[in-house]
C-alpha positions in Angstrom: -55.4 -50.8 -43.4 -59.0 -51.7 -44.8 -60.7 -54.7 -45.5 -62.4 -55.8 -48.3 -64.8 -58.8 -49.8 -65.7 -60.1 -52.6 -69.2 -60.2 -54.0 -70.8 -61.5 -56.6 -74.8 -59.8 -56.9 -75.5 -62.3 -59.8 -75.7 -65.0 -58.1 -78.3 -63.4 -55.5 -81.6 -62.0 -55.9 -81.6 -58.7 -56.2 -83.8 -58.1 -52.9 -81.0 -59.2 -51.3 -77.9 -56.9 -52.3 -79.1 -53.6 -50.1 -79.2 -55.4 -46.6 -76.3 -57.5 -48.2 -74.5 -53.9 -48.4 -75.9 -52.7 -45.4 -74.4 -55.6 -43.6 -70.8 -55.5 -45.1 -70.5 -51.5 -44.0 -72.0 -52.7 -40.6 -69.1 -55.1 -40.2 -66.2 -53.1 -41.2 -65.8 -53.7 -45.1 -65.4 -50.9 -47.2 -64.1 -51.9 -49.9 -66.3 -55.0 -52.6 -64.4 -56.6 -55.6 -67.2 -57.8 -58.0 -67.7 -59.1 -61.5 -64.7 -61.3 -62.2 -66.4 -64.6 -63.6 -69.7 -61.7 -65.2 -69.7 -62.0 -69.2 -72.0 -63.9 -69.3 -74.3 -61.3 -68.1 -72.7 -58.4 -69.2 -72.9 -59.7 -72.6 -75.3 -62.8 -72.8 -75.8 -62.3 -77.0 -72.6 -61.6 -79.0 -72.4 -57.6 -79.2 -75.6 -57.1 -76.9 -74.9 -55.8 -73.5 -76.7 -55.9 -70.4 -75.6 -53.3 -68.2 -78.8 -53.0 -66.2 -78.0 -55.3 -63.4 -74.7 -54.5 -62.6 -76.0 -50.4 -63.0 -78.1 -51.0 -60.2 -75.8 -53.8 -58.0 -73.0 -50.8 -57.9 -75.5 -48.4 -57.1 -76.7 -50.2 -54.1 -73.0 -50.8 -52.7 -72.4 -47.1 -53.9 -75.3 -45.7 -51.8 -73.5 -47.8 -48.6 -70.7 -45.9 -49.1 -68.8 -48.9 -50.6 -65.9 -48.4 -52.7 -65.6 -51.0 -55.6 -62.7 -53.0 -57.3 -64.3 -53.6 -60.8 -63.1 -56.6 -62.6 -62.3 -57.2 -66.2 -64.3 -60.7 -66.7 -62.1 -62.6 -68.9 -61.2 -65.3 -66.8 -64.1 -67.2 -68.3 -65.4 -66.3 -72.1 -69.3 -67.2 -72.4 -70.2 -70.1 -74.5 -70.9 -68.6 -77.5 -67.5 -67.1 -78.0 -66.2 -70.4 -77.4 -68.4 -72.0 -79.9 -68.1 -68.7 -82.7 -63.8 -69.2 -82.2 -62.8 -72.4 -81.2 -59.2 -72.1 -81.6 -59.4 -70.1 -78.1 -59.3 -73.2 -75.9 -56.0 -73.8 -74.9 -54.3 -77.7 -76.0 -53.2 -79.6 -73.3 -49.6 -81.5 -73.5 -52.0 -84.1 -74.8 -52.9 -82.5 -77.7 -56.1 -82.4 -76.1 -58.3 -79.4 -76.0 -59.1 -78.2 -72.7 -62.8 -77.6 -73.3 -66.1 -75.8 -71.9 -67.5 -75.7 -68.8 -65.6 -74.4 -65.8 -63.2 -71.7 -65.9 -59.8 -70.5 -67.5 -61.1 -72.1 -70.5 -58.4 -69.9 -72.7 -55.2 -69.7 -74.5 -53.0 -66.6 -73.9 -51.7 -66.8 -77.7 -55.1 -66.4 -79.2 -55.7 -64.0 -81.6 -59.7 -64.3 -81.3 -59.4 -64.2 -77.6 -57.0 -61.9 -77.7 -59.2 -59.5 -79.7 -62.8 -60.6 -77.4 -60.9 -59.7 -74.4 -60.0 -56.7 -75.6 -63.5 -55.8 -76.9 -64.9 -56.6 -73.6 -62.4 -54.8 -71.0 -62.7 -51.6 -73.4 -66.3 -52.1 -73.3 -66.1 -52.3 -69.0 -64.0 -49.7 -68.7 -65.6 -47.2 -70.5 -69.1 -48.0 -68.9 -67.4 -47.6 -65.6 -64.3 -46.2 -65.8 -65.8 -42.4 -63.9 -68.1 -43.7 -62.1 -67.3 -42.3 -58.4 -67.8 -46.0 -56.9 -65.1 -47.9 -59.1 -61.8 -47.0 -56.9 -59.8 -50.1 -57.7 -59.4 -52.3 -61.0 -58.3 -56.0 -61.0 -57.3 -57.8 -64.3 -58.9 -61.1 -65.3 -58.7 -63.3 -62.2 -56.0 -65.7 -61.1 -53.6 -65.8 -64.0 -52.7 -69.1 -64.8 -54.6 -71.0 -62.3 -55.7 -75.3 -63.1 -52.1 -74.8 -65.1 -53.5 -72.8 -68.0 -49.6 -71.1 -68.7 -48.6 -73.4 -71.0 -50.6 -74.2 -74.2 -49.3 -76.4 -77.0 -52.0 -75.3 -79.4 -51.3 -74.2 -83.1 -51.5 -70.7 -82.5 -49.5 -70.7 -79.5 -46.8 -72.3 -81.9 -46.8 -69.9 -84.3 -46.2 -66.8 -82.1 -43.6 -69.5 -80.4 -41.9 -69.1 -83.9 -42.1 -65.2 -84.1 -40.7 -65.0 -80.6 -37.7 -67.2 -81.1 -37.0 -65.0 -84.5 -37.2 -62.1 -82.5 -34.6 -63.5 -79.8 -32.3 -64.7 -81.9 -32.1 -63.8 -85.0 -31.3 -66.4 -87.0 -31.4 -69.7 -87.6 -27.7 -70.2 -87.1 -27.8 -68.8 -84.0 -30.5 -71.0 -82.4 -29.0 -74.2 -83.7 -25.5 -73.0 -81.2 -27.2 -71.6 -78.4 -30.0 -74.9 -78.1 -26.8 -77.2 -79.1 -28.8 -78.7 -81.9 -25.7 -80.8 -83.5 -26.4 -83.0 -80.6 -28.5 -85.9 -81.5 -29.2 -84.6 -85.4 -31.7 -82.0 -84.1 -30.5 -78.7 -86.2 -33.1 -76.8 -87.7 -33.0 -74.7 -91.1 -35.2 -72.1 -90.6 -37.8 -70.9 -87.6 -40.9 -72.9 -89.2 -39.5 -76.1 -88.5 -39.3 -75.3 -84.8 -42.2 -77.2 -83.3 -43.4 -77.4 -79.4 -41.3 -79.1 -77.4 -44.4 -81.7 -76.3 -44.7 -85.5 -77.4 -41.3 -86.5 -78.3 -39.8 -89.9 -78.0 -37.8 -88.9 -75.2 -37.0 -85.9 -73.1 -37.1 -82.9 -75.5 -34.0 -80.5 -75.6 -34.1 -79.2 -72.2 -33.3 -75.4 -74.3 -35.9 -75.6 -76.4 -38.1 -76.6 -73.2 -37.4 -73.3 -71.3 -37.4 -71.3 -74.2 -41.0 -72.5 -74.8 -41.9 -71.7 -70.5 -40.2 -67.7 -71.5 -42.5 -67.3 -74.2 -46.1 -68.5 -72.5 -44.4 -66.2 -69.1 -44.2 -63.6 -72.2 -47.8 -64.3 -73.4 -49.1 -63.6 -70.0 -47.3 -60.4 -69.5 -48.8 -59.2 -73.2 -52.1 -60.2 -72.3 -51.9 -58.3 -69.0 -51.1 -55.1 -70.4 -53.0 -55.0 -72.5 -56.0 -54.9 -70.6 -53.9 -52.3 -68.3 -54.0 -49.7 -71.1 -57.4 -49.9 -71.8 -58.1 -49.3 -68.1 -55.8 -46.6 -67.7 -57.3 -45.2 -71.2 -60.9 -45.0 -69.7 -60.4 -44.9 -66.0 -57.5 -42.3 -65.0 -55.7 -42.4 -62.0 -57.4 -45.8 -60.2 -54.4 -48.3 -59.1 -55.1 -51.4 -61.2 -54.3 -54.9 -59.6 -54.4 -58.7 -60.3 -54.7 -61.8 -58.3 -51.7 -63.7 -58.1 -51.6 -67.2 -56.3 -49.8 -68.3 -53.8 -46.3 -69.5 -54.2 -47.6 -70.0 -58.0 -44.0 -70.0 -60.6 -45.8 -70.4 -64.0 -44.9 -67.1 -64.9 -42.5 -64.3 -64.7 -44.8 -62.4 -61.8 -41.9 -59.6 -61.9 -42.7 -58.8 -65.6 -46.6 -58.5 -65.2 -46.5 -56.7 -62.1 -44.5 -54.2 -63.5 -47.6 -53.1 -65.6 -49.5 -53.2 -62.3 -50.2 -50.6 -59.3 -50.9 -53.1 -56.5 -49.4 -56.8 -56.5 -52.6 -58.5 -55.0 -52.7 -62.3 -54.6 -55.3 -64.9 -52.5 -54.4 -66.3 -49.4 -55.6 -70.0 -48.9 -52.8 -71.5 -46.1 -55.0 -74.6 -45.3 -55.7 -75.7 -48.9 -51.7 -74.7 -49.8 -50.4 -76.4 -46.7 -52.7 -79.6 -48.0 -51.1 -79.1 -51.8 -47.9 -78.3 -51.4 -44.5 -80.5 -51.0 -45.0 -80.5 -46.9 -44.5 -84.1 -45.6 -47.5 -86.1 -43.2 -45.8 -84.7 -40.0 -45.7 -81.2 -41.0 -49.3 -81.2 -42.8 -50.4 -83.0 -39.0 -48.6 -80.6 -36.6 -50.2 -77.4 -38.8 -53.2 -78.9 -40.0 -55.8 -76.4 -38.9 -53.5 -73.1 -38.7 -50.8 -73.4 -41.9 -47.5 -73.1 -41.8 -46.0 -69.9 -39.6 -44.3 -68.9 -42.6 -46.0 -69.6 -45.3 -48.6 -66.8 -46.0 -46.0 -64.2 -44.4 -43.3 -66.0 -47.3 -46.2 -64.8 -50.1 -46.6 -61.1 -48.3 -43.0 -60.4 -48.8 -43.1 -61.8 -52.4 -46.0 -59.3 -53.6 -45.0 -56.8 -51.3 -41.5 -56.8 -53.3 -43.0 -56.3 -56.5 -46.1 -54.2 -55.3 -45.6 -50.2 -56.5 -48.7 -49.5 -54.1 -49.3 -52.1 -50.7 -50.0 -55.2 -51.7 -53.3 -56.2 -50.9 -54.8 -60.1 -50.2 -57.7 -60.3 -52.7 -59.0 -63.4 -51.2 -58.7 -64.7 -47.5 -59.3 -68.0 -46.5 -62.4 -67.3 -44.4 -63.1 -71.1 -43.2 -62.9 -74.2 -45.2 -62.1 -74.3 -48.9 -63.4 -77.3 -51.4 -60.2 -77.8 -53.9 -57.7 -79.3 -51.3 -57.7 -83.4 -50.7 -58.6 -82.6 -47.6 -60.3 -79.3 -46.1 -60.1 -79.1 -42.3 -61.6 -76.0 -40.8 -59.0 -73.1 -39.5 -59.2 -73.3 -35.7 -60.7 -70.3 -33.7 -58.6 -67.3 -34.2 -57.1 -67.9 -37.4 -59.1 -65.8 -39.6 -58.2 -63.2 -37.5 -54.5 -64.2 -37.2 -54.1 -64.4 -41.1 -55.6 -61.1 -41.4 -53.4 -58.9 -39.1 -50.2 -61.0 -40.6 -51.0 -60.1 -43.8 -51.2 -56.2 -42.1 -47.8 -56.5 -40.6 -46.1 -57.0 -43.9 -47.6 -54.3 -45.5 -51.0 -55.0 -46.6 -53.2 -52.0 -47.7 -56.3 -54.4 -48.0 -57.4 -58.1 -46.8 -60.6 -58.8 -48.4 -62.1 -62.0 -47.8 -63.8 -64.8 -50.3 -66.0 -64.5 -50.2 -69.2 -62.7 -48.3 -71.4 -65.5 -48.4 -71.1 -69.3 -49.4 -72.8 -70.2 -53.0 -75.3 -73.0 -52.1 -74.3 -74.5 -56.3 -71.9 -75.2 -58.6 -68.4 -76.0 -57.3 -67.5 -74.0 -54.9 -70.7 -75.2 -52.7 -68.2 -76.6 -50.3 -66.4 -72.9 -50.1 -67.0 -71.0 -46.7 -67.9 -67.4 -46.7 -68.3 -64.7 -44.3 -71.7 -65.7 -43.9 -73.5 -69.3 -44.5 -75.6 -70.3 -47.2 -78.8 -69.2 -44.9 -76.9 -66.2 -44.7 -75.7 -66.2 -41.2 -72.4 -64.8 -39.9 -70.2 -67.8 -39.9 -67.0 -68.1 -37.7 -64.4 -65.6 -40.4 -67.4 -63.2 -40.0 -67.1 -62.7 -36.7 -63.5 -62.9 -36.6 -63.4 -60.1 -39.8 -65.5 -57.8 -37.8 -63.4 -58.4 -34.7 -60.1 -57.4 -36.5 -62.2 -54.4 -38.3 -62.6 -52.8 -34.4 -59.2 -53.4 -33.6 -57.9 -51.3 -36.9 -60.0 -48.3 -35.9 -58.5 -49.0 -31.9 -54.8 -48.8 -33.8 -55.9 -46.0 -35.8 -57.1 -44.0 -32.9 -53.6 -44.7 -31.5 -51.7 -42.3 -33.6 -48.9 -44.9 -34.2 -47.1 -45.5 -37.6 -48.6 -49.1 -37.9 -49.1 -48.3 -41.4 -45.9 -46.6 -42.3 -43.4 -50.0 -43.7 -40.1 -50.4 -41.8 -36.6 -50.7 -43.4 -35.6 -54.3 -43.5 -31.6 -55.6 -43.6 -32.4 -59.2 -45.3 -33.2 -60.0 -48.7 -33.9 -63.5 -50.2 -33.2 -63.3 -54.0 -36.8 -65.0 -55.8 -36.6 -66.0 -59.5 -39.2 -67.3 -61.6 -37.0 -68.7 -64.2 -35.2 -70.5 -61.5 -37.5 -72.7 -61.3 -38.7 -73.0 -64.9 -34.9 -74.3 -65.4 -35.2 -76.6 -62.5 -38.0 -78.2 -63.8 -36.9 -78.8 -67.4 -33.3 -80.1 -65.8 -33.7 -81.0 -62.5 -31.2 -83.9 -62.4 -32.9 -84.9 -59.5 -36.6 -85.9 -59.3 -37.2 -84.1 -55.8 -35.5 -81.0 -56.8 -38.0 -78.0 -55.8 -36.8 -74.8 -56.3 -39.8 -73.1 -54.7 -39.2 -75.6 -51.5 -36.0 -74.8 -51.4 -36.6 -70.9 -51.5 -39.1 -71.2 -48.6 -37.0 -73.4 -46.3 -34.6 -70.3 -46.5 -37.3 -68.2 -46.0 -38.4 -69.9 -43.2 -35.0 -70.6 -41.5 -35.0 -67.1 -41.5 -38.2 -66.3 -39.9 -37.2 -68.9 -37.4 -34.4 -66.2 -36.0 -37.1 -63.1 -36.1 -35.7 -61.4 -39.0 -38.1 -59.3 -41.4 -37.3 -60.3 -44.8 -38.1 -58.4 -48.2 -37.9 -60.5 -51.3 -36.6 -59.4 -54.4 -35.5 -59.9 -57.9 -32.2 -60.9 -59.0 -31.9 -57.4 -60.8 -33.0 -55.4 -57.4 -30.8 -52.9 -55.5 -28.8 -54.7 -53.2 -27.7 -51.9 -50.9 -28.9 -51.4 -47.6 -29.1 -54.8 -46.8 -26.5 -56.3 -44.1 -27.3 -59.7 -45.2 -28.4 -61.2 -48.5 -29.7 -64.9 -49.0 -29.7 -66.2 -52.5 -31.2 -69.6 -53.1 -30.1 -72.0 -56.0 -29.7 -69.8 -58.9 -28.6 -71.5 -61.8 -28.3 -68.7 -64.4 -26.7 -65.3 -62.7 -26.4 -62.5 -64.5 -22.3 -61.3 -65.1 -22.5 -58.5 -62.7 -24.9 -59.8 -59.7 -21.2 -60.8 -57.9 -19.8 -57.5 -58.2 -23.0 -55.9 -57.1 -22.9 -58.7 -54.3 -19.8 -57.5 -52.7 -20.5 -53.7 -53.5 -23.7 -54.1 -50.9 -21.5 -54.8 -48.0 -23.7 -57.7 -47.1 -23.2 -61.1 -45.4 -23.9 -63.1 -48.5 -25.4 -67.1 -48.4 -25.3 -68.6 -52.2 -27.2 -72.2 -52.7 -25.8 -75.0 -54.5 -26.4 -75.0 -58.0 -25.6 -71.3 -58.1 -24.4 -70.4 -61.2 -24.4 -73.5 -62.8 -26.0 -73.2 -66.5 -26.0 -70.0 -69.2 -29.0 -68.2 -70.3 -28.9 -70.6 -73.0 -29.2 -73.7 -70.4 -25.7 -74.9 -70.9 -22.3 -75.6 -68.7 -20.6 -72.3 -68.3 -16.9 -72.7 -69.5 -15.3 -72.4 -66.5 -17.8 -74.6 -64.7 -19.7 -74.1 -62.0 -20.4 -71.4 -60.0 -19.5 -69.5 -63.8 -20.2 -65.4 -63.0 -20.0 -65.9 -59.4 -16.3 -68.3 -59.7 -14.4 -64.9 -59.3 -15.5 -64.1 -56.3 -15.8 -67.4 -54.4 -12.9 -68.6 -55.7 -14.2 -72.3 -56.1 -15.0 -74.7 -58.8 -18.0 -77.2 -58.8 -16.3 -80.2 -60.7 -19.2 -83.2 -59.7 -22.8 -82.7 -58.4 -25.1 -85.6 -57.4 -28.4 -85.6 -56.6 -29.5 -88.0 -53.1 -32.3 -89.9 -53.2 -34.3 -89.6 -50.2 -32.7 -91.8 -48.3 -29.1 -90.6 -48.9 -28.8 -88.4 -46.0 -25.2 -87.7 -45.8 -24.3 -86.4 -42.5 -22.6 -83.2 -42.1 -20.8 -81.6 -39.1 -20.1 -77.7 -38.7 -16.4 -76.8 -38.8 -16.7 -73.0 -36.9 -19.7 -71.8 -35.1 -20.6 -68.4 -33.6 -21.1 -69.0 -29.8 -24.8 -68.8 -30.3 -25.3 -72.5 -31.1 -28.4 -73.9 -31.4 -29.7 -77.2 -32.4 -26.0 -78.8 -31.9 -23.3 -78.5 -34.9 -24.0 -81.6 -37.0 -27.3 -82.0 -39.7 -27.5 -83.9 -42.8 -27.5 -83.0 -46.3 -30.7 -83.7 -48.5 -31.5 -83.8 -52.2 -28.4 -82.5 -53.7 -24.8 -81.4 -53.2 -21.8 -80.0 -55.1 -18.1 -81.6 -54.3 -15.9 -78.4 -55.2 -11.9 -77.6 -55.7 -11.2 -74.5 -53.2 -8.9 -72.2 -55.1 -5.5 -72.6 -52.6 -4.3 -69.0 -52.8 -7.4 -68.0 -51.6 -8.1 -68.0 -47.7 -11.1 -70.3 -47.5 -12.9 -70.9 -44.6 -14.0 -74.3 -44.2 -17.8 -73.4 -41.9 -19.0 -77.1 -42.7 -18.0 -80.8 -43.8 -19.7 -83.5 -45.5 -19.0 -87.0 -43.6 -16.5 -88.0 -46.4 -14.7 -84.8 -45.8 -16.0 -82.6 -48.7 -16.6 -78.8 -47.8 -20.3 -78.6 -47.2 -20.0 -75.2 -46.6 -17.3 -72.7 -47.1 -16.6 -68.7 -46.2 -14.1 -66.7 -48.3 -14.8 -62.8 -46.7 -18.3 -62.4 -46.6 -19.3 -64.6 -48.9 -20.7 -67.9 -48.1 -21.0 -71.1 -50.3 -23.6 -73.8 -49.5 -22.6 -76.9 -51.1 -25.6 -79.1 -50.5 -29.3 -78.4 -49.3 -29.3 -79.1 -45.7 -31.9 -80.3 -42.8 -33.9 -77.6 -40.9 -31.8 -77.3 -37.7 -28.7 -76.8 -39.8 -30.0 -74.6 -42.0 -30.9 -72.6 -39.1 -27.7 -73.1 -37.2 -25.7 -71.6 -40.8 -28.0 -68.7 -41.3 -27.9 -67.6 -37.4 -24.1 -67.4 -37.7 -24.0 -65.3 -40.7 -26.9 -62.8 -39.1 -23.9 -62.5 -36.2 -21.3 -61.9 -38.7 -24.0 -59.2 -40.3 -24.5 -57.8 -36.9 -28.5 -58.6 -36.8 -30.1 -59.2 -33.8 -31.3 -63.2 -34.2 -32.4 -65.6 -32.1 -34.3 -68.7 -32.3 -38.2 -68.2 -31.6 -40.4 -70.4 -29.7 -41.9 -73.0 -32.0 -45.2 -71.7 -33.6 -44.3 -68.0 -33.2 -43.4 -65.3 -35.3 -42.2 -61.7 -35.0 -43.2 -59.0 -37.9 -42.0 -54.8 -37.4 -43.4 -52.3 -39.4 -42.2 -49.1 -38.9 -42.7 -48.0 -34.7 -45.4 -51.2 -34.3 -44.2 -55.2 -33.3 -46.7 -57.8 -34.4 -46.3 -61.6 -32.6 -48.3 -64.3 -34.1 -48.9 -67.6 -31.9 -49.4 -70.7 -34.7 -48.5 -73.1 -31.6 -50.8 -74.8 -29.6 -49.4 -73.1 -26.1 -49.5 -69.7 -24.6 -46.5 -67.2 -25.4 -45.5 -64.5 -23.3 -44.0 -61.5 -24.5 -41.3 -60.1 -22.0 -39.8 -56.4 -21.5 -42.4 -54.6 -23.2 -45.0 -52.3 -20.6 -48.8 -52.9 -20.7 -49.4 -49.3 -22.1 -47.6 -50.0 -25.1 -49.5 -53.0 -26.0 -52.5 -51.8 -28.8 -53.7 -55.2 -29.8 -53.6 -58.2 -26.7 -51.7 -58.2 -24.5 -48.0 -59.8 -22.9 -49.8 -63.1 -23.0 -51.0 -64.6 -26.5 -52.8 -67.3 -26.3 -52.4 -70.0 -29.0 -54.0 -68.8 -32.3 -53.6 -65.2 -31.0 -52.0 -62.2 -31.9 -50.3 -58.8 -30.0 -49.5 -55.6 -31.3 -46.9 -53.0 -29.6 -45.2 -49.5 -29.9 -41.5 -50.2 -30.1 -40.3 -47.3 -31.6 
């Protein structure tokens, strides 16, 4: 468990960077990410470098005792390079070029940029690649970020072109899989192929997600390549990026995979503003987050993570890109911190150590104020600095990761297919994935998230969201896990090649539900169509009716099988059915009965579930319990002796936290 922050000594004079270092090892930090946005100091003149600054900023944090996460800084490319190349700004659906002057400013298919950024990370790496500071790397920053995936520039077509030759082959074989006899749309060779952006009409919805699988594939490139020139020049130093929160632009599986630590930045005010989350929800967490939305990003990067994941950036007080930018209440710094610890976190470095008085991220707390004061997070970062020594000193496995028994099945393609098709115009796969999630939390469970390609055993109960294209063995592997198993509507429901499977829906997974999806609809918002459970464990709890929302399939049961009939749609459809231990949601459903479905199935799986008090949440790692209190009353933990308690106490006050032995 350490904490980190990070720092950037160019925007500071240089008298202040040793009491600035001083200061950070005084509060607990021992570990300083720095020189992410940098190039154009590093290189300010085209092949002339200026390594004198950054020699002597590293020194100084060195000399603290500081150990530092050097940056590759091609998340922004200097002027000039722009100006000498510019055919590395990415083009906007538009057909606009997304100019100069803030960041991201950068298409992924760019030769030239592709070449500069590889010029300059080689050049980085072998400056600092030994030096004893530099213990950690992190590539470019933020991949993606201001929706810089996707560029419809001319380059970016023309390795389009090379990647659909290279996927299928020929011509021939494109024109069957995109169905390109519909509508006169068949192509005679790969050069006619052009982005699927300003057509009359909605572009063929193949084409559409071929074209989001190659920029996912651009990143991934771009990624490693910058990897291998790291591990080249600096041996044996885990290597990281950034990833966002709840961010689906691109295949994080497949960069990550090139990676040692999955990091990614932890803004639950600004996200909670962003996201889908309606006026009530956004009110009753306004100044906290949602319980279970920064532990819902822990278990993502934790899943793909070789190393423990680490939070790169934590919300330290106000941010400046929301609508609206309340202040976390009192606690919360401190809260988000040790959450992020009880899911496996290695690091939780705040952004950033002191709030930039220019530019536009003026509005961005820090650690410390622009006068360079301790702000609120400060306090609350040194706070949870004592406390890890205080768990340290207690000898217990609090760092060790515990063996969870649910998985949610996360896939960015899911998504990507969603969007292109999504049949109906409030149909969110990543909302949907999270209200899982958090129906989950609800009952106290620990949850690892995973690929659609994982290992499945070990696992008593597996939760798979909609997921329209499923590979032909994931059923078979399904049943061979022994789990409980909860499949979403739309499961199933398109080839790789975004097209009705033969046998209709749920195609792969058909054999072993034994059902056949032979409508769907979508609901607009105000088509609720009630629904009333069937069977229920005896542990009922918010009643046994609920209402289906946004979608649902009306399926054919298969007669000789021996369905069970869990749920009903008012007009007596199967809302939900159970053949053995597979379950079959036909519909998205409210909250409660969400809940109500997955606490019967965590019976049938043998977990121990239970609804928790609103507001807080459970996390177990290995012989330690955390409790987290988002609500606005006191919670009182029962059973467990004071002695055993090594953060808080039985009572935890609202924005407070507890920690205690278990094992």
């Amino acid at each position: 468990m350490h904490l980190g922050v990070c720092y950037y000594p160019e925007h500071w004079p240089e008298s202040m960077w040793e009491d600035d270092a001083r200061r950070m090892k005084a509060l607990g930090i021992d570990r300083v990410r720095i020189a992410e946005f940098a190039w154009s100091r590093i290189e300010p003149t085209p092949g002339e470098y200026d390594w004198t600054w950054l020699d002597r900023a590293i020194e100084v944090l060195h000399r603290s005792g500081l150990q530092i996460v050097m940056c590759t800084p091609t998340a922004t490319p200097p002027k000039w390079l722009i100006d000498r190349h510019p055919d590395i700004l990415p083009v906007g659906a538009d057909g606009n070029p997304r100019r100069f002057g803030s960041r991201r400013h950068y298409d992924f298919s760019s030769p030239s940029y592709y070449e500069a950024a590889r010029r300059i990370c080689t050049a980085v790496a072998q400056r600092y690649g030994a030096h004893p500071a530099v213990a950690f790397w992190q590539t470019d920053n933020e991949f993606g970020c201001h929706q810089t995936v996707v560029s419809y520039s001319d380059v970016a077509l023309v390795r389009f072109r090379e990647w659909l030759r290279a996927r299928y082959g020929t011509i021939d074989a494109l024109n069957r899989a995109w169905g390109n006899v519909f509508w006169s749309m068949e192509y005679r060779g790969f050069d006619e192929i052009d982005a699927p952006v300003a057509t009359v009409t909605e572009a063929n919805p193949s084409h559409r997600l071929d074209y989001r699988r190659f920029a996912s594939d651009e990143v991934a490139r771009f990624n490693r390549m910058q990897v291998e020139i790291i591990r080249t020049h600096s041996p044996g130093r885990p290597i990281a990026h950034n990833f966002m929160q709840l961010f689906t632009e691109f295949d994080h599986y497949k960069v990550a995979a090139d990676l040692d630590i999955a990091a990614w930045d932890s803004y639950p005010l600004g996200a909670l503003e962003e996201q889908w989350f309606g006026p009530q929800t956004k009110a009753r967490w306004l100044r906290t987050g949602h319980p279970d939305f920064a532990s819902f990003n822990h278990d993502i990067y934790r899943g793909m993570s070789k190393l423990p994941f680490w939070v790169m950036e934590q919300q330290p007080g106000p941010v400046n890109w929301a609508h609206w930018n309340p202040a976390p209440l009192p606690g919360m710094v401190r809260l988000w911190s040790w959450e992020a610890f009880a899911h496996g976190a290695g690091c939780v470095s705040y952004f950033r150590w002191r709030q930039a008085p220019f530019a536009q991220e003026q509005m961005h707390a820090g650690l410390n104020t622009p006068d360079n004061r301790l702000d609120i997070g400060g306090s609350e970062a040194a706070r949870v600095a004592q406390e890890i020594r205080a768990m340290l000193e207690a000898k217990s496995d609090a760092c060790e990761d515990a063996k969870r028994s649910v998985a949610l099945v996360y896939d960015y393609p899911a998504k990507w297919l969603f969007e292109v098709h999504p049949q109906g115009a409030d149909f969110h796969y990543p909302r949907f994935a999270f209200e899982y999630y958090s129906a989950l939390r609800s009952l106290g469970l620990d949850v690892d998230v995973i690929p659609v390609d994982a290992p499945l055993d070990g696992y008593r109960m597996i939760v798979v969201p909609p997921l329209p294209i499923v590979p032909d063995d994931f059923a078979a592997r399904l049943a061979e896990s022994g789990a409980q198993v909860v499949i979403g509507p739309r499961s199933g429901s398109k080839t790789v090649d975004l097209q009705i499977p033969g046998n209709l829906p749920p195609g792969p997974l058909a054999q072993a539900l034994q059902l056949r999806v032979w409508r769907v609809e979508s609901l607009r918002p105000n088509a609720a169509p009630a629904v009333r459970m069937l069977s229920s464990s005896a542990r009922q709890i918010d009643g046994s009716a609920g209402h289906g929302r946004h979608w649902r399939d009306l399926i054919e049961l298969d007669t000789r099988a021996p369905h069970e009939v869990v749920a009903e749609f008012e007009d007596g459809h199967p809302a939900c059915v159970r053949l053995g231990a597979f379950h079959y949601c036909a519909g998205i459903f409210d909250e409660a009965l969400t809940r109500q479905l997955f606490l019967d199935v965590a019976v049938r799986a043998g977990l121990n579930a239970a609804p928790l008090p609103d507001g807080v949440r459970v996390s177990r790692r290995a012989d330690v319990t955390y409790v987290f209190n988002y609500g606005d009353r006191a919670h009182d933990v029962e059973g467990v002796e004071a002695g055993a308690f090594v953060i808080g106490g039985a009572r935890i006050e609202p924005q407070g936290v507890c920690a205690y032995r278990s094992g």
